[in-house]
C-alpha positions in Angstrom: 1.9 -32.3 11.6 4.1 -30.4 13.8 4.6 -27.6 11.6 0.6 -27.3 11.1 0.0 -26.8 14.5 2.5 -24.2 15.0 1.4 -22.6 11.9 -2.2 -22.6 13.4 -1.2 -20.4 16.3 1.4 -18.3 14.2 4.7 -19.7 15.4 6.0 -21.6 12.6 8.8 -20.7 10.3 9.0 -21.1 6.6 11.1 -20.4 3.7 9.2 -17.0 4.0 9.3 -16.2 8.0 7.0 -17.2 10.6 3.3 -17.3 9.7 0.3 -15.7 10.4 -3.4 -16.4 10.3 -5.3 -14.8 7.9 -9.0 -15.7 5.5 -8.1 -19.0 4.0 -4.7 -19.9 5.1 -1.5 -18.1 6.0 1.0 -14.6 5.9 4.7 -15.2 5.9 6.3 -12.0 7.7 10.7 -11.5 8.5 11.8 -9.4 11.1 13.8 -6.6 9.4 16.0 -3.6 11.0 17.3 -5.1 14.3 13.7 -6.8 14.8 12.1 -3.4 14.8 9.9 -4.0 11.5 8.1 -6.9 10.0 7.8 -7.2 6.0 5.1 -9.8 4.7 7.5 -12.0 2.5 4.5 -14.3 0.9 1.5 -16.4 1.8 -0.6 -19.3 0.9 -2.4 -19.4 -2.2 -5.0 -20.6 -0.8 -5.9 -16.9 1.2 -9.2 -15.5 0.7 -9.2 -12.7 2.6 -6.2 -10.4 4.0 -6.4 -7.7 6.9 -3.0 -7.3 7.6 -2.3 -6.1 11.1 -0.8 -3.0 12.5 1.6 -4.8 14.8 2.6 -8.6 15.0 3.6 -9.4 18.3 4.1 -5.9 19.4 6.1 -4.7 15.8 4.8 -2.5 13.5 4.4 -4.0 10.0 5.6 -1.3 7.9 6.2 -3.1 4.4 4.6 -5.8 1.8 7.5 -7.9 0.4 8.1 -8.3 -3.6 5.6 -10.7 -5.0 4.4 -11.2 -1.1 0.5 -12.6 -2.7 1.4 -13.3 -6.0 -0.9 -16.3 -7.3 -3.4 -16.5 -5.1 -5.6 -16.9 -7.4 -8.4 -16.9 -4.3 -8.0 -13.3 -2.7 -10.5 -11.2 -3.1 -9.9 -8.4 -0.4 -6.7 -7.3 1.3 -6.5 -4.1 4.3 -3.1 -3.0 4.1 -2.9 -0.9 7.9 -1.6 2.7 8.2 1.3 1.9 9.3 3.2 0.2 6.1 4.9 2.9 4.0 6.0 0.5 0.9 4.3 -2.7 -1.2 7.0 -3.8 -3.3 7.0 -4.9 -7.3 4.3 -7.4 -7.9 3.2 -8.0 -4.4 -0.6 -8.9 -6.0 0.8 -10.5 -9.4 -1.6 -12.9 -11.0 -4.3 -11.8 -8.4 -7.1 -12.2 -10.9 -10.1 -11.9 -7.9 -8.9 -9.2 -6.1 -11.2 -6.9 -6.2 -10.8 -4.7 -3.0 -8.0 -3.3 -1.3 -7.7 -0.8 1.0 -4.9 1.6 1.4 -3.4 3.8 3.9 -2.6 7.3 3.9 0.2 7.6 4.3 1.7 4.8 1.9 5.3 5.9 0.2 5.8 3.6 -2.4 4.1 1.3 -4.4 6.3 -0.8 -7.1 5.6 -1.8 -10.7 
């Protein structure tokens, strides 16, 4: 119970990172380059619908992990922000509902 609370208000840490509150469940996010980057690691399959956020407690997500939504078999939109510059290999595998997702500009790299 505790760790649903915490993971309610975006606090809790997982195998993943700490979570974050998104259309039908949660993000998993790390800290990366002295805690001056966040990379989404994963999330819930149960997620419906993702807007990712510029910033995360001030820090600027900048990249979407390797496999980071793979099976959630219930998204259907993602908004990936200006500010990430890479989505790793198979960051939306098995995604079979997805059927909008918005890009930045300015993305780098996107993987297999």
């Amino acid at each position: 119970m505790i760790f649903m609370m915490m993971s309610a208000i975006g606090l809790a840490d997982s195998g993943y990172g700490k979570a974050y509150a998104v259309g039908g469940g949660n993000i998993y996010y790390t800290l990366e380059n002295n805690d001056t980057e966040i990379t989404i690691r994963g999330s819930d399959d149960t997620v419906t619908a993702v807007d990712i956020p510029e910033k995360i407690d001030g820090v600027p997500v900048t990249c979407i992990g390797p496999s980071a939504f793979r099976f959630c078999e219930a998204l259907t939109s993602v908004s990936v922000p200006s500010g990430v510059l890479t989505i790793e290999h198979s960051a939306f595998y098995q995604c079979r509902v997805l059927a909008l997702v918005k890009l930045p500009e300015g993305l780098e790299t996107i993987g297999d």
